[in-house]
C-alpha positions, 0 to 999 in steps of 0.5 A, a space after each residue: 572475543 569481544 572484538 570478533 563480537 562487534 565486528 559481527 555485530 557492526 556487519 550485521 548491521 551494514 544490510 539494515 543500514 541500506 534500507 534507510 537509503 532506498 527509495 521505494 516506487 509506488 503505486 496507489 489505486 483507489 476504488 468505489 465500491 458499491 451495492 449498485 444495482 446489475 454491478 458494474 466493474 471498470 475493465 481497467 480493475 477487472 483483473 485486481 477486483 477478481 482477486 478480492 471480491 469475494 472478501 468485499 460484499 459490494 458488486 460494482 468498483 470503479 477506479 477513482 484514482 491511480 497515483 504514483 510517487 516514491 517513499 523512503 525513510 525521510 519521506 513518506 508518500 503522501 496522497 489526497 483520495 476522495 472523500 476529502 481525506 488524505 493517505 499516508 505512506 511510510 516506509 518501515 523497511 525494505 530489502 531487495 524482494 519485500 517493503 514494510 509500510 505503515 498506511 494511514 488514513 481516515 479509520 485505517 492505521 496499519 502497517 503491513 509487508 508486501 512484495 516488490 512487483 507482486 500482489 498490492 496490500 488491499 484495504 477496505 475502509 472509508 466510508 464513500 458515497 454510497 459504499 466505500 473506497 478500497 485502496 490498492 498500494 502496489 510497491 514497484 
């Protein structure tokens, strides 16, 4: 009994064990977010920013930056974002339809799940000019 209780154990395992194998696409997108008077919103965001502009009081967003990298378990993704700051991402686990991250950058430390080619984790944080920056990371 014991043995038929390892052996299951041990195959359960094998699935978790290809996560610390896989290497996990990117894509990181940081916005300017401001109360900028008449609001103007870069074309290039239009469509992400009609998703979150009513959870985020701001009326313009402009795309500051896109990077694209790779993190695995080893690994993390590692970024410098306006402001003078860097951002850091981990990578907690993953299987074939989701990723769990762990994000951190100047006052923002989370971690979160997302799915593969589907709608970014969206953070709202560090103080930027004369708003803030929003970080889009899209798991690919």
């Amino acid at each position: 009994m014991k043995r038929a209780l390892l052996t299951a154990f041990v195959f359960l395992l094998l699935p978790l064990s290809s996560v610390y194998a896989q290497t996990v696409p990117l894509e990181v997108w940081v916005i300017g977010a401001s109360r900028e008077p008449g609001g103007r919103i870069d074309p290039e965001i239009l469509s992400l920013v009609q998703d979150f502009k009513r959870d985020f009081a701001y009326t313009s967003f402009e795309l500051l930056q896109k990077r694209t990298g790779q993190v695995d378990q080893q690994r993390p993704f590692r970024t410098p974002i306006p402001g003078g700051r860097d951002l850091n991402v981990a990578l907690v686990g993953a299987d074939q339809k989701r990723v769990e991250l762990k994000v951190t950058t100047s006052g923002v430390k989370t971690r979160v799940r997302i799915h593969r080619g589907g709608s970014p984790f969206v953070v709202g944080g560090p103080a930027y000019r004369d708003g803030v920056l929003i970080i889009a990371i899209f798991a690919r």
